[in-house]
N, CA, C and O atoms as a GROMACS GRO file, in nm:
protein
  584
    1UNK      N    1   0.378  -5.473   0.676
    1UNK     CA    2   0.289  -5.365   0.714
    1UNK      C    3   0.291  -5.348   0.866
    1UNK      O    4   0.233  -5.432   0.935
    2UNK      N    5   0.356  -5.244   0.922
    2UNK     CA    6   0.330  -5.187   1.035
    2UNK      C    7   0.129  -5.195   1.078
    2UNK      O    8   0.034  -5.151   1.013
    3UNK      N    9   0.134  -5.267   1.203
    3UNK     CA   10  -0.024  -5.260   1.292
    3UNK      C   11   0.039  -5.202   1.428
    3UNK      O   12   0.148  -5.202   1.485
    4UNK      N   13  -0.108  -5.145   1.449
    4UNK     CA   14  -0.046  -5.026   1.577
    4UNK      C   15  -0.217  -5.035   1.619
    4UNK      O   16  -0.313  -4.995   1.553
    5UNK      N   17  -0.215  -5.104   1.754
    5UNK     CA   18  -0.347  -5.109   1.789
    5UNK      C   19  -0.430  -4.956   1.789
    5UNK      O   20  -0.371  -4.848   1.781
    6UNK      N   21  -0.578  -4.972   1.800
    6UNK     CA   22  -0.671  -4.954   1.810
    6UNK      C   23  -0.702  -4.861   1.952
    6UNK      O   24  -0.731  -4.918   2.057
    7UNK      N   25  -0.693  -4.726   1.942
    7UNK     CA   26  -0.736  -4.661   2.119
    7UNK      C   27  -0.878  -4.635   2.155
    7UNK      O   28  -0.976  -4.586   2.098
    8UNK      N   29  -0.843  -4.696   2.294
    8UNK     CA   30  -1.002  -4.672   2.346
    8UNK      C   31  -1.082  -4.515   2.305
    8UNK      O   32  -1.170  -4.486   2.224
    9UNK      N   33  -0.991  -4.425   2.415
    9UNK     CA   34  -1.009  -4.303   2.411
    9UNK      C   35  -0.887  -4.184   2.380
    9UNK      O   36  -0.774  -4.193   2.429
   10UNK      N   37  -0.914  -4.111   2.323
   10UNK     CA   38  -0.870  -4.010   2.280
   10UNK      C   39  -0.812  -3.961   2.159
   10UNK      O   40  -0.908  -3.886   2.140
   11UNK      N   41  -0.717  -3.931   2.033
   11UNK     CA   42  -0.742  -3.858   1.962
   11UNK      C   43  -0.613  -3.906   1.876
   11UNK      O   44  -0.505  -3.949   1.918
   12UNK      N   45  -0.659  -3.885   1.734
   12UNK     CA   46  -0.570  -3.909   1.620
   12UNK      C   47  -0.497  -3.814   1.532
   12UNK      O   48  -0.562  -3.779   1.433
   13UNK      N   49  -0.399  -3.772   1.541
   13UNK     CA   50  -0.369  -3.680   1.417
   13UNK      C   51  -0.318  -3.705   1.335
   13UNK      O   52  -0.218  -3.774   1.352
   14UNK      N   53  -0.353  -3.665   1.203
   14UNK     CA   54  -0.302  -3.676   1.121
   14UNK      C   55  -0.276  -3.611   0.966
   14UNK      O   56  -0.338  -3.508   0.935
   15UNK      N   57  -0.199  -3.663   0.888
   15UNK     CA   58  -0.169  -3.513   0.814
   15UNK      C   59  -0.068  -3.434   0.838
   15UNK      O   60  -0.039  -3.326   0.786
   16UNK      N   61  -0.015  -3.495   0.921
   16UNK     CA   62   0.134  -3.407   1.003
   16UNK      C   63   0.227  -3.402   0.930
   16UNK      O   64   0.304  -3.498   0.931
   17UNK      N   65   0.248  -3.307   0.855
   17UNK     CA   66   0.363  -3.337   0.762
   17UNK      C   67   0.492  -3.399   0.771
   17UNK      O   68   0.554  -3.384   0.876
   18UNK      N   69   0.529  -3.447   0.706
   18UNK     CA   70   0.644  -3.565   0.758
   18UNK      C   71   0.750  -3.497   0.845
   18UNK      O   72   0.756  -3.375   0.859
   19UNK      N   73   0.830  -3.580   0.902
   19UNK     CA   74   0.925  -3.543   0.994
   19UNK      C   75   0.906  -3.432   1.143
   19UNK      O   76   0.982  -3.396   1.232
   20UNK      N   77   0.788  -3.409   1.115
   20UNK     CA   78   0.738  -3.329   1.206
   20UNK      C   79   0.684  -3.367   1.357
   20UNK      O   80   0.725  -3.294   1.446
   21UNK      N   81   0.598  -3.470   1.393
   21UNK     CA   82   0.547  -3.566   1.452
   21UNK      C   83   0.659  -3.572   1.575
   21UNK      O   84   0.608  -3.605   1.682
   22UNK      N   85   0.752  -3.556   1.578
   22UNK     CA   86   0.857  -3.518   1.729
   22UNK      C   87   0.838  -3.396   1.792
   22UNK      O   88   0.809  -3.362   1.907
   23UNK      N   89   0.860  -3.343   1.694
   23UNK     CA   90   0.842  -3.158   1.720
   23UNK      C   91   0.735  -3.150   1.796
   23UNK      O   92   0.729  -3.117   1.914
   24UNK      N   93   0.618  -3.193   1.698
   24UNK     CA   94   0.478  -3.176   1.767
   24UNK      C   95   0.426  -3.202   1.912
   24UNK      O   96   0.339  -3.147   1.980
   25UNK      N   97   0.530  -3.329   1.939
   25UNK     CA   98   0.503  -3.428   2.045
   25UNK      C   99   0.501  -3.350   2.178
   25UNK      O  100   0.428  -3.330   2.275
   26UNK      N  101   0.658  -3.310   2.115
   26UNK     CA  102   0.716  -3.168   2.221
   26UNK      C  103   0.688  -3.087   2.263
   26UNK      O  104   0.720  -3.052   2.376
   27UNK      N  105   0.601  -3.014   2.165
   27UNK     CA  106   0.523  -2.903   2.166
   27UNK      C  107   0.392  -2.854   2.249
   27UNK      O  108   0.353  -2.757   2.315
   28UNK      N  109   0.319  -3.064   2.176
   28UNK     CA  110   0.205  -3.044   2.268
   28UNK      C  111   0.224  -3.085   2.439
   28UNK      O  112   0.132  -3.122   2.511
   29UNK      N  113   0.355  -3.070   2.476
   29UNK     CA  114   0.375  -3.105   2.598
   29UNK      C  115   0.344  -3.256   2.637
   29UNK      O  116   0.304  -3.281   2.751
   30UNK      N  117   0.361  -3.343   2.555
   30UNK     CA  118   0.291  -3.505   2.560
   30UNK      C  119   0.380  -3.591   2.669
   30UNK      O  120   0.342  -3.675   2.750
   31UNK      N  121   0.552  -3.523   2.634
   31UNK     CA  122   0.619  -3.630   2.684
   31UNK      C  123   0.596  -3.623   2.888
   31UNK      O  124   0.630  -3.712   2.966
   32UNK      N  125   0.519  -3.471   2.930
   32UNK     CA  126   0.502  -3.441   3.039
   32UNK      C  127   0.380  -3.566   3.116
   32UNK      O  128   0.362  -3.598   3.234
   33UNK      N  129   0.317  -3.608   2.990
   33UNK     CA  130   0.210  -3.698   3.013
   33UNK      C  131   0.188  -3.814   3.043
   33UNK      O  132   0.214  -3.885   2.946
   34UNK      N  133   0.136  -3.901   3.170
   34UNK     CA  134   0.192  -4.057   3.174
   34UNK      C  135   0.025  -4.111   3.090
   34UNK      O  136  -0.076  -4.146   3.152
   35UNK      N  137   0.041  -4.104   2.916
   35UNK     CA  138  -0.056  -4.191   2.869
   35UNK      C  139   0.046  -4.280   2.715
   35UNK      O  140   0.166  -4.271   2.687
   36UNK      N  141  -0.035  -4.338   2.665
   36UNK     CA  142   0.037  -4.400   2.541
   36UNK      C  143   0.030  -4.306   2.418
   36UNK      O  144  -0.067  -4.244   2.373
   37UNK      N  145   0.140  -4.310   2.381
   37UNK     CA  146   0.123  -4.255   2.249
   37UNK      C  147   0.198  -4.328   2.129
   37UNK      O  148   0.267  -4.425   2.161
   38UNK      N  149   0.193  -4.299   2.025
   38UNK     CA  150   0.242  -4.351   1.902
   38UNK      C  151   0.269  -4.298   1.810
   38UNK      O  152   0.188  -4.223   1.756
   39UNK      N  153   0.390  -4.319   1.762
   39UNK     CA  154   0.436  -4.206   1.662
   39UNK      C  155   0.462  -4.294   1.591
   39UNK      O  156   0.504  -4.405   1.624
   40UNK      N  157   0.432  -4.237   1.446
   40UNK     CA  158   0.421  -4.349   1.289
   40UNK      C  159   0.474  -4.197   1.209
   40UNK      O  160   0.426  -4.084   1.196
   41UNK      N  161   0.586  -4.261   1.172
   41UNK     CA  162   0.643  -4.114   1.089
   41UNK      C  163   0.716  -4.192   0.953
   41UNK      O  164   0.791  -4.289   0.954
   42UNK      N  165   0.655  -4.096   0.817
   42UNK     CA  166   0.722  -4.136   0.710
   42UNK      C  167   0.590  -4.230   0.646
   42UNK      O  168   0.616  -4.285   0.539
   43UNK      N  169   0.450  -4.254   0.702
   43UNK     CA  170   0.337  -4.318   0.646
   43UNK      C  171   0.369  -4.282   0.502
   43UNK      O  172   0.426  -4.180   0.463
   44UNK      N  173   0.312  -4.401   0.416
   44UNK     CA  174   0.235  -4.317   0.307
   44UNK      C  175   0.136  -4.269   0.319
   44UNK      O  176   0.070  -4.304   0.417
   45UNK      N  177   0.062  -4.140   0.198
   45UNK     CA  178  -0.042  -4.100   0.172
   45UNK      C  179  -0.019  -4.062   0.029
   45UNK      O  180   0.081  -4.037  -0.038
   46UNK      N  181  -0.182  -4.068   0.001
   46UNK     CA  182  -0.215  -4.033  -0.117
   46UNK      C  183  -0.213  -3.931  -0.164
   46UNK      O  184  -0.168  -3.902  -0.275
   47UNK      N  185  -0.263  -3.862  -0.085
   47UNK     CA  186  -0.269  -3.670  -0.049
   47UNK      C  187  -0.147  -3.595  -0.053
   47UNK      O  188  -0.139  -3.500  -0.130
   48UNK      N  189  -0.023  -3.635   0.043
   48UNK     CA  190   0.082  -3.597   0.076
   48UNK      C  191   0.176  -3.638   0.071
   48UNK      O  192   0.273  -3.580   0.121
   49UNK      N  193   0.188  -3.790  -0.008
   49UNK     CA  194   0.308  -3.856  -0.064
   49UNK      C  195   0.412  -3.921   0.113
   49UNK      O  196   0.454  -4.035   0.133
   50UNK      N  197   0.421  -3.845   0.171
   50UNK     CA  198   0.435  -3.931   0.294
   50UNK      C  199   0.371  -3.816   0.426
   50UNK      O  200   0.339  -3.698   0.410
   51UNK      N  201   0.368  -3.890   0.545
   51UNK     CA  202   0.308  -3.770   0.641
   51UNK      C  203   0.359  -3.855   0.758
   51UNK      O  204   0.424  -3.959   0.745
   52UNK      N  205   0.317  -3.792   0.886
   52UNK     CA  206   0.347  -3.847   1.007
   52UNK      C  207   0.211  -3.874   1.063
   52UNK      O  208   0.118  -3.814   1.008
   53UNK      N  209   0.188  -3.939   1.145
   53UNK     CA  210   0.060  -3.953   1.256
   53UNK      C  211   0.083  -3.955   1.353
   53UNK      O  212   0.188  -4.008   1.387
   54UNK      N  213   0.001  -3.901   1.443
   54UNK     CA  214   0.036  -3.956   1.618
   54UNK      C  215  -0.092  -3.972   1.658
   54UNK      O  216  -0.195  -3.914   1.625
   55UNK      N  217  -0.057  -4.099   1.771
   55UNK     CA  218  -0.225  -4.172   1.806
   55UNK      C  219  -0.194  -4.107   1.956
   55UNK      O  220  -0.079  -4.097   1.998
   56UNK      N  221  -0.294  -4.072   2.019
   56UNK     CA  222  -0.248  -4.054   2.178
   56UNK      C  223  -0.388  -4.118   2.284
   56UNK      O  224  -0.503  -4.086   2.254
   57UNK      N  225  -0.370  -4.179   2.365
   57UNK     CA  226  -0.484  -4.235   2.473
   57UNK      C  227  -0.472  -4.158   2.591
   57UNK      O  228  -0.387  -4.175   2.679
   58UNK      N  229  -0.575  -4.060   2.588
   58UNK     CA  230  -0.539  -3.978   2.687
   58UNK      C  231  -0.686  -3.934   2.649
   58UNK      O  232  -0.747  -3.956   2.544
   59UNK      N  233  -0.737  -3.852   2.784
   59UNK     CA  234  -0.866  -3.727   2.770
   59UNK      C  235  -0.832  -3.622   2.656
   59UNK      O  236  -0.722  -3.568   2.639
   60UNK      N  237  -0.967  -3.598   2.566
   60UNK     CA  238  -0.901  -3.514   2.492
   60UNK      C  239  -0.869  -3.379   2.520
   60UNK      O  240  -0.797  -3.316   2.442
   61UNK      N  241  -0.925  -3.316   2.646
   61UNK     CA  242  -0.934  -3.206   2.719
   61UNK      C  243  -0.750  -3.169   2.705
   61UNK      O  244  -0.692  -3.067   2.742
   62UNK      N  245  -0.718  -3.240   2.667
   62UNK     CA  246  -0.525  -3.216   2.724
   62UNK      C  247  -0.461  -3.203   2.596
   62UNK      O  248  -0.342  -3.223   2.572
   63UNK      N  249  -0.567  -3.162   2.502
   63UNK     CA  250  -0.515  -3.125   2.385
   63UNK      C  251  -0.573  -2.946   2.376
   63UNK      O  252  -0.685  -2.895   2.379
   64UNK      N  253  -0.429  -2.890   2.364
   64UNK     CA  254  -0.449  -2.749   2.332
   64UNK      C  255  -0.438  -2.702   2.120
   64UNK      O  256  -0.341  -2.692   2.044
   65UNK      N  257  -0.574  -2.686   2.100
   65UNK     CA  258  -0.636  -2.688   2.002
   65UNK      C  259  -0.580  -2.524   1.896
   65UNK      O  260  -0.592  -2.516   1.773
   66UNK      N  261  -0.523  -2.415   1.986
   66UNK     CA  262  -0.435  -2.339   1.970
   66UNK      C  263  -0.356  -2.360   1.931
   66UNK      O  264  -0.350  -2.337   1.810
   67UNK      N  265  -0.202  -2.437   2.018
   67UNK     CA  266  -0.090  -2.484   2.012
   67UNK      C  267  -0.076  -2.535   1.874
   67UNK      O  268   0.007  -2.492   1.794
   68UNK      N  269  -0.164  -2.634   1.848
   68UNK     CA  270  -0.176  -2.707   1.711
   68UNK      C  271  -0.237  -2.608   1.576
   68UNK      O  272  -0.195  -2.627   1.461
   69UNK      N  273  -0.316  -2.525   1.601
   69UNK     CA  274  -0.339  -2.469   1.489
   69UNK      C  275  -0.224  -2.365   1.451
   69UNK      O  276  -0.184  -2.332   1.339
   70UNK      N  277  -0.199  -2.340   1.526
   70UNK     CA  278  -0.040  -2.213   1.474
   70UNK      C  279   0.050  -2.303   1.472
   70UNK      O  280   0.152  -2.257   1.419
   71UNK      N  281   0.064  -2.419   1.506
   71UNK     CA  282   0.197  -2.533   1.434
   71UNK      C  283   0.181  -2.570   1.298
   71UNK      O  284   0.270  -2.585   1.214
   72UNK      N  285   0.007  -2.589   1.278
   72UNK     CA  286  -0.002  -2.667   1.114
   72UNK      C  287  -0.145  -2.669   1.124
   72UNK      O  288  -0.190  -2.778   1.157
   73UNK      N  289  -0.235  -2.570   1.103
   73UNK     CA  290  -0.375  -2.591   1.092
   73UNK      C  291  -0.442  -2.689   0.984
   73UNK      O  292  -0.559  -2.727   0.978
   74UNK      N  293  -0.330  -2.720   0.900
   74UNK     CA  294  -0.378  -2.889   0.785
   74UNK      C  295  -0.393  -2.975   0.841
   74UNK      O  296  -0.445  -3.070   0.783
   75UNK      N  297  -0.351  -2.992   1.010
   75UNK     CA  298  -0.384  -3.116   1.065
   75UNK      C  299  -0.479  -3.177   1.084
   75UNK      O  300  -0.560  -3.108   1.146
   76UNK      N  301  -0.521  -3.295   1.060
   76UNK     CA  302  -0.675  -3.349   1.120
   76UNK      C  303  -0.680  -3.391   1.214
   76UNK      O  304  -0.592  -3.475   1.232
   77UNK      N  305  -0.770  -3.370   1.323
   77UNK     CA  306  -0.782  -3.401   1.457
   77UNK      C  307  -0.895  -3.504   1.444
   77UNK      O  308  -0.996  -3.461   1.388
   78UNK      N  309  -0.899  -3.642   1.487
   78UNK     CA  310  -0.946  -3.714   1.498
   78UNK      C  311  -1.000  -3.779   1.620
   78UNK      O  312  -0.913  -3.860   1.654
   79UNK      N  313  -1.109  -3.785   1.712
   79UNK     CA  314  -1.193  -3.772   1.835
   79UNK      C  315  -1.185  -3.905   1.830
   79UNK      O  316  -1.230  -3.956   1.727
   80UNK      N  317  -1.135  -3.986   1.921
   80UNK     CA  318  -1.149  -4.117   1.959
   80UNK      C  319  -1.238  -4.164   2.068
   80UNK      O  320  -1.174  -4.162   2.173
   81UNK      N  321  -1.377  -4.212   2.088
   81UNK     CA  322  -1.439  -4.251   2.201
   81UNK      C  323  -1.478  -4.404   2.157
   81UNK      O  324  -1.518  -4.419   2.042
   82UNK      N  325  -1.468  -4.531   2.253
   82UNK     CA  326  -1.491  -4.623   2.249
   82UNK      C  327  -1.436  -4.714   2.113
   82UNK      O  328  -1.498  -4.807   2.063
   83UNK      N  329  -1.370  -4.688   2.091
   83UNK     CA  330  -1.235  -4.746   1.939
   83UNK      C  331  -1.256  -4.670   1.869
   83UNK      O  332  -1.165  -4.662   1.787
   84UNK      N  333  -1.364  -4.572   1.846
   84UNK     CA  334  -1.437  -4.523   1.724
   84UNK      C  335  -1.428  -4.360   1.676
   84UNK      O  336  -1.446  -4.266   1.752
   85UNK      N  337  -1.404  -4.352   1.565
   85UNK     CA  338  -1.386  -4.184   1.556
   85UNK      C  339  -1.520  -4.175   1.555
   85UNK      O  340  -1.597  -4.260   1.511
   86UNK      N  341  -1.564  -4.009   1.635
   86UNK     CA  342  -1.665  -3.992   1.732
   86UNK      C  343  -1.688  -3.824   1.648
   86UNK      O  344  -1.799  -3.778   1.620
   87UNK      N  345  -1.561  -3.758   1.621
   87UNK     CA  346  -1.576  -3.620   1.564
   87UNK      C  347  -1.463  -3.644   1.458
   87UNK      O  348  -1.392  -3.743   1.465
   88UNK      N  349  -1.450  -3.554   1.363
   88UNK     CA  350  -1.324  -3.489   1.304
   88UNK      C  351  -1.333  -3.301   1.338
   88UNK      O  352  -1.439  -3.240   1.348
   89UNK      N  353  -1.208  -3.245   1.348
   89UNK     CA  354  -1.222  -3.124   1.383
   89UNK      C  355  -1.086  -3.064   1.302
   89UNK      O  356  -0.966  -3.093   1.306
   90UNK      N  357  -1.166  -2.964   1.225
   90UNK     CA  358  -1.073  -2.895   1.144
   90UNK      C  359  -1.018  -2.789   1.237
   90UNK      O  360  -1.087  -2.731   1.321
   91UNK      N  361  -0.854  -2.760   1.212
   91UNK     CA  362  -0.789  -2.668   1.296
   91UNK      C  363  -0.804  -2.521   1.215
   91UNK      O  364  -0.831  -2.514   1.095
   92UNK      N  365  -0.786  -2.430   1.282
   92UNK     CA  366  -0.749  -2.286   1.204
   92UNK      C  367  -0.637  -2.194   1.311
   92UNK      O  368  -0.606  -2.200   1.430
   93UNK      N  369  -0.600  -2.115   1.199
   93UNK     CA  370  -0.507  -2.063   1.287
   93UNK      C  371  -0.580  -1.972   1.389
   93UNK      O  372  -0.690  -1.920   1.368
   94UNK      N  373  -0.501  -1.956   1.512
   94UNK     CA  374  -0.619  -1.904   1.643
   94UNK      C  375  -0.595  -1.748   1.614
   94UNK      O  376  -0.490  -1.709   1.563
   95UNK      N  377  -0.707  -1.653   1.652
   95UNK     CA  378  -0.685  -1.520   1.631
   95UNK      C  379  -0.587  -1.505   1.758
   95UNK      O  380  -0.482  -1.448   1.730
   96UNK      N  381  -0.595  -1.528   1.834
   96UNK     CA  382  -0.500  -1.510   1.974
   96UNK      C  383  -0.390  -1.587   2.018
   96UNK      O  384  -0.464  -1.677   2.056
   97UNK      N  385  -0.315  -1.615   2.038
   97UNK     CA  386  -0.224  -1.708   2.126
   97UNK      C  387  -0.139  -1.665   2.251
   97UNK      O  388  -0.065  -1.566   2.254
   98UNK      N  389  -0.160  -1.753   2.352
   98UNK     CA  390  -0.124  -1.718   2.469
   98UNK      C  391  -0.006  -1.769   2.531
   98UNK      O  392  -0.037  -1.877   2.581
   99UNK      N  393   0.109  -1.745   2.552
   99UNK     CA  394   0.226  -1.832   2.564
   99UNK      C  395   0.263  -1.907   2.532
   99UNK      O  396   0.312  -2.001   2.596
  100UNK      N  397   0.248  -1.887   2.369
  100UNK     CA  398   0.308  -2.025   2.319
  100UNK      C  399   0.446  -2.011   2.245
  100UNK      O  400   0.533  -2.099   2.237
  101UNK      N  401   0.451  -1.872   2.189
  101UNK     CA  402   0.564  -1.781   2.153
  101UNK      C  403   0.637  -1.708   2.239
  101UNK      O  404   0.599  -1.717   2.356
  102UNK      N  405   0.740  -1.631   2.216
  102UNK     CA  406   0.781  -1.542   2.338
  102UNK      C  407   0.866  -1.439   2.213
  102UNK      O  408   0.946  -1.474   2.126
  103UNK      N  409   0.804  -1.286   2.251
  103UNK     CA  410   0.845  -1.166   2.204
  103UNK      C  411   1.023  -1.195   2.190
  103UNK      O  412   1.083  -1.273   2.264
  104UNK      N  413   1.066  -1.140   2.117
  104UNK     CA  414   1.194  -1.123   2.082
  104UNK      C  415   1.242  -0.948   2.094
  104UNK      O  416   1.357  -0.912   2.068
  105UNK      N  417   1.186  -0.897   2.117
  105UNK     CA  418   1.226  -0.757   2.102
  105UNK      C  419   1.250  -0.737   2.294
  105UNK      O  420   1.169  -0.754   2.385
  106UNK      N  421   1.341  -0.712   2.295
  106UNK     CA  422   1.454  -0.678   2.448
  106UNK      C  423   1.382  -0.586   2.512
  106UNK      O  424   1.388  -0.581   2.635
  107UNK      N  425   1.302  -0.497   2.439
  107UNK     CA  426   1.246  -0.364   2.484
  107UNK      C  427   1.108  -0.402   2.519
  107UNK      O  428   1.053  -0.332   2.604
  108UNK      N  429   1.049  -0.490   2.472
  108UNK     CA  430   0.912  -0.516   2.548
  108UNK      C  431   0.876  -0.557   2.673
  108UNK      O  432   0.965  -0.637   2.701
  109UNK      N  433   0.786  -0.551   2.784
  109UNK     CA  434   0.714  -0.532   2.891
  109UNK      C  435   0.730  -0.692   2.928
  109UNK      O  436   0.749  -0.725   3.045
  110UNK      N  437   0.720  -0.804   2.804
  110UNK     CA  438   0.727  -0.901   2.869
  110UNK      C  439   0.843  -0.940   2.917
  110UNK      O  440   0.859  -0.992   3.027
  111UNK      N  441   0.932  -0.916   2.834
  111UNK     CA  442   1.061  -0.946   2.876
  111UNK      C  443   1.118  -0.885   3.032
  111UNK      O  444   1.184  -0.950   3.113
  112UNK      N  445   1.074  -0.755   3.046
  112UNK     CA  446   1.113  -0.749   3.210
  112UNK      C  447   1.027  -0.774   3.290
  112UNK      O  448   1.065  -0.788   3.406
  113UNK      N  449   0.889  -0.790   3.260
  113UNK     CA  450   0.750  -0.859   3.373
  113UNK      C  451   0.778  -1.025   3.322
  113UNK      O  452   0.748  -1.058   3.207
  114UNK      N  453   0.832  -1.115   3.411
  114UNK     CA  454   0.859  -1.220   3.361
  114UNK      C  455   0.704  -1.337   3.405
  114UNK      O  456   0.693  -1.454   3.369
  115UNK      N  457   0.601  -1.258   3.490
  115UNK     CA  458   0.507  -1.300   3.494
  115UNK      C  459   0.344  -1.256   3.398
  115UNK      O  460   0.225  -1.285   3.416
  116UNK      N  461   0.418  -1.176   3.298
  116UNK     CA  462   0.305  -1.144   3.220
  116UNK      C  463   0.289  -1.268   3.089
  116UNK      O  464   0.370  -1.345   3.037
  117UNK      N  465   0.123  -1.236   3.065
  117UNK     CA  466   0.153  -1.339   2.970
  117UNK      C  467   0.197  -1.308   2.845
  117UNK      O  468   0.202  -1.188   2.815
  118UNK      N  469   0.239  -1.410   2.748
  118UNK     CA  470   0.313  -1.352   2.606
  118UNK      C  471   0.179  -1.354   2.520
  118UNK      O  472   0.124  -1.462   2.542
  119UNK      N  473   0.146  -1.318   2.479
  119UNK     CA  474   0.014  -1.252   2.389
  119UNK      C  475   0.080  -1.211   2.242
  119UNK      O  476   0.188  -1.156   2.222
  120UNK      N  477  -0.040  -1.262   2.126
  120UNK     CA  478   0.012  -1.269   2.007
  120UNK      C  479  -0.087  -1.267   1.897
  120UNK      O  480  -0.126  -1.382   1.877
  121UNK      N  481  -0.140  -1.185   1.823
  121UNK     CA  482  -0.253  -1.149   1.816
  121UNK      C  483  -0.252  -1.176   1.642
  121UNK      O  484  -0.148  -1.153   1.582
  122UNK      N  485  -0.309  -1.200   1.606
  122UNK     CA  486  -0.322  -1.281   1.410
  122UNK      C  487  -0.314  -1.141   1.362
  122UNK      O  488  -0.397  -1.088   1.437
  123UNK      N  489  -0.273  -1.053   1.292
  123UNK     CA  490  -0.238  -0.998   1.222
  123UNK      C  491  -0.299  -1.034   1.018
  123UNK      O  492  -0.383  -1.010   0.930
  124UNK      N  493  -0.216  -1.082   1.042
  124UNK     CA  494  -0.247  -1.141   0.877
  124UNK      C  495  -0.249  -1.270   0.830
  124UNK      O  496  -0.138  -1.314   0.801
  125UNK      N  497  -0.370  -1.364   0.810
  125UNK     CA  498  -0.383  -1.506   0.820
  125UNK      C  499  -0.323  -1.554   0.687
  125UNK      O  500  -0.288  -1.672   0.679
  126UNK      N  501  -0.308  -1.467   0.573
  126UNK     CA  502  -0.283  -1.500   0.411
  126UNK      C  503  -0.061  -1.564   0.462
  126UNK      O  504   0.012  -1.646   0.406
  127UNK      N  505  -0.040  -1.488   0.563
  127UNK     CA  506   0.146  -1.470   0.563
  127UNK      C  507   0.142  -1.532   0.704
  127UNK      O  508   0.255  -1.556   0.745
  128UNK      N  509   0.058  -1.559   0.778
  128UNK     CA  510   0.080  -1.628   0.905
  128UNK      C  511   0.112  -1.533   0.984
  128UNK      O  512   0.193  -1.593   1.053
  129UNK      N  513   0.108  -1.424   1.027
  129UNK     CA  514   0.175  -1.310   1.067
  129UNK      C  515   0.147  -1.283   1.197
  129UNK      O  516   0.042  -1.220   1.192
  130UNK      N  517   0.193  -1.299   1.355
  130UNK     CA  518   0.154  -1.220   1.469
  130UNK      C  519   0.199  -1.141   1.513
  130UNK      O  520   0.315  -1.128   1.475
  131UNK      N  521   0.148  -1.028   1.625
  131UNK     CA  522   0.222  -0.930   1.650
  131UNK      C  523   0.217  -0.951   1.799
  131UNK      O  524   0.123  -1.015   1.848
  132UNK      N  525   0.312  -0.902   1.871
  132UNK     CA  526   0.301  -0.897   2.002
  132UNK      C  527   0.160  -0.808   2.030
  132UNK      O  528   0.115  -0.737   1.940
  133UNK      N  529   0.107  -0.815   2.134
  133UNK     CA  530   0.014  -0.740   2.181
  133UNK      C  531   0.040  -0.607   2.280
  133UNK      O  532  -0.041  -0.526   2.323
  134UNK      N  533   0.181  -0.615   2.298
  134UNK     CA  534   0.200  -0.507   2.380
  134UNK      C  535   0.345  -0.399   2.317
  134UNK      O  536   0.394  -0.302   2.375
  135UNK      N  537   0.378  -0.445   2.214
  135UNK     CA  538   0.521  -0.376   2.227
  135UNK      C  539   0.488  -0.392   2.010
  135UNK      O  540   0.564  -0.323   1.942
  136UNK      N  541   0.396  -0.466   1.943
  136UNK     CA  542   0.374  -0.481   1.821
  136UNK      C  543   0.466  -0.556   1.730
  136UNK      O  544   0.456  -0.566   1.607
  137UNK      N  545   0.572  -0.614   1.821
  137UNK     CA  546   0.694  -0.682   1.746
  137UNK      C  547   0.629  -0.744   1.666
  137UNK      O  548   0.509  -0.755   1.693
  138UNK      N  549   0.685  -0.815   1.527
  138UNK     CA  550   0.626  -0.916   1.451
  138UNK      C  551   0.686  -1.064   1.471
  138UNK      O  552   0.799  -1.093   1.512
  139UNK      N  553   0.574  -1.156   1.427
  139UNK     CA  554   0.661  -1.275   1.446
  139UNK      C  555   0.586  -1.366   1.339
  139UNK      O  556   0.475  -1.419   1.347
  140UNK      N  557   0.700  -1.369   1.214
  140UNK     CA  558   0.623  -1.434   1.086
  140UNK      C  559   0.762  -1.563   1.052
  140UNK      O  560   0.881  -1.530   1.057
  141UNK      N  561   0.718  -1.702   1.020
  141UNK     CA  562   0.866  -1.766   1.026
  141UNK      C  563   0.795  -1.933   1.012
  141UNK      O  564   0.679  -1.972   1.025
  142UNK      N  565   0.884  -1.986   0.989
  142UNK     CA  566   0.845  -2.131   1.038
  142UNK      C  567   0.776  -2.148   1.158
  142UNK      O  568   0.797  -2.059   1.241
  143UNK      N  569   0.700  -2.237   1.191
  143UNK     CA  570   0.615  -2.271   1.291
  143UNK      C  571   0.625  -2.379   1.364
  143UNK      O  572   0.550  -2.475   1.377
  144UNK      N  573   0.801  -2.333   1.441
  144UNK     CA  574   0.847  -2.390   1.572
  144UNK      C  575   0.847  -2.309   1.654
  144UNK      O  576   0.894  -2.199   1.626
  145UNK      N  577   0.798  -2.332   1.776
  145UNK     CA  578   0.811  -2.291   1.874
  145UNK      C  579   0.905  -2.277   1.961
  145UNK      O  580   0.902  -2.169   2.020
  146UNK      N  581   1.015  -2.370   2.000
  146UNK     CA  582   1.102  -2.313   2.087
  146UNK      C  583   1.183  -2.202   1.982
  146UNK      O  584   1.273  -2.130   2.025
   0.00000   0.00000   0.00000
């Protein structure tokens, strides 16, 4: 049995569907971060037959709660203060997202204002669906980001 200590502060996820837990890492910009983290990929669960987790010791302020809900809003976010889960916080997908995507259509405003932001607005939560906010492109697909 894999043991993987105990964090003071900051936050647990889990539920990450398997093999995913790199992606995520990436995503949430972690590796930019000098704190500990831990990646446990391929767990069992009961629920999900296997999943990934990631433990991170860090402020939780440095978790973008966005980023994660348009990656996999099934995730459970788990609040770590003093060893102890402190909150659980269910994700949803965000009505807005702010540079976390980038328009694909050649003809939109962002693409030649390279300082505007990329804006992405929920459309349809049943199909995952966003639209650009300025040019209406769609962007419906797996939920990777680069």
């Amino acid at each position: 049995m894999l043991n993987v200590g105990a964090i003071t502060e900051g936050f647990v996820l889990d539920h990450i569907q398997a093999g995913m837990s790199l992606s995520i890492y990436h995503d949430l910009k972690l590796d930019q971060l000098d704190c500990c983290v831990a990646i446990i990929k391929n767990a069992r669960s009961n629920k999900m037959g296997k999943k990934d987790i990631l433990k991170v010791e860090c402020d939780i302020d440095t978790l973008n709660l966005d980023v994660l809900g348009f990656i996999d809003h099934n995730i459970t976010v788990n609040i770590i203060k003093g060893e102890q889960i402190v909150e659980k916080r269910e994700l949803h997908l965000p009505k807005e997202i702010k540079n976390i995507i980038k328009c694909k259509n050649p003809r939109c405003i962002t693409s030649i204002e390279q300082e505007l932001d990329q804006i992405f607005l929920l459309t349809d939560a049943n199909t995952e669906t966003y639209r650009c906010k300025y040019c209406e492109e769609k962007y419906k697909g797996p939920k990777k980001i680069r």
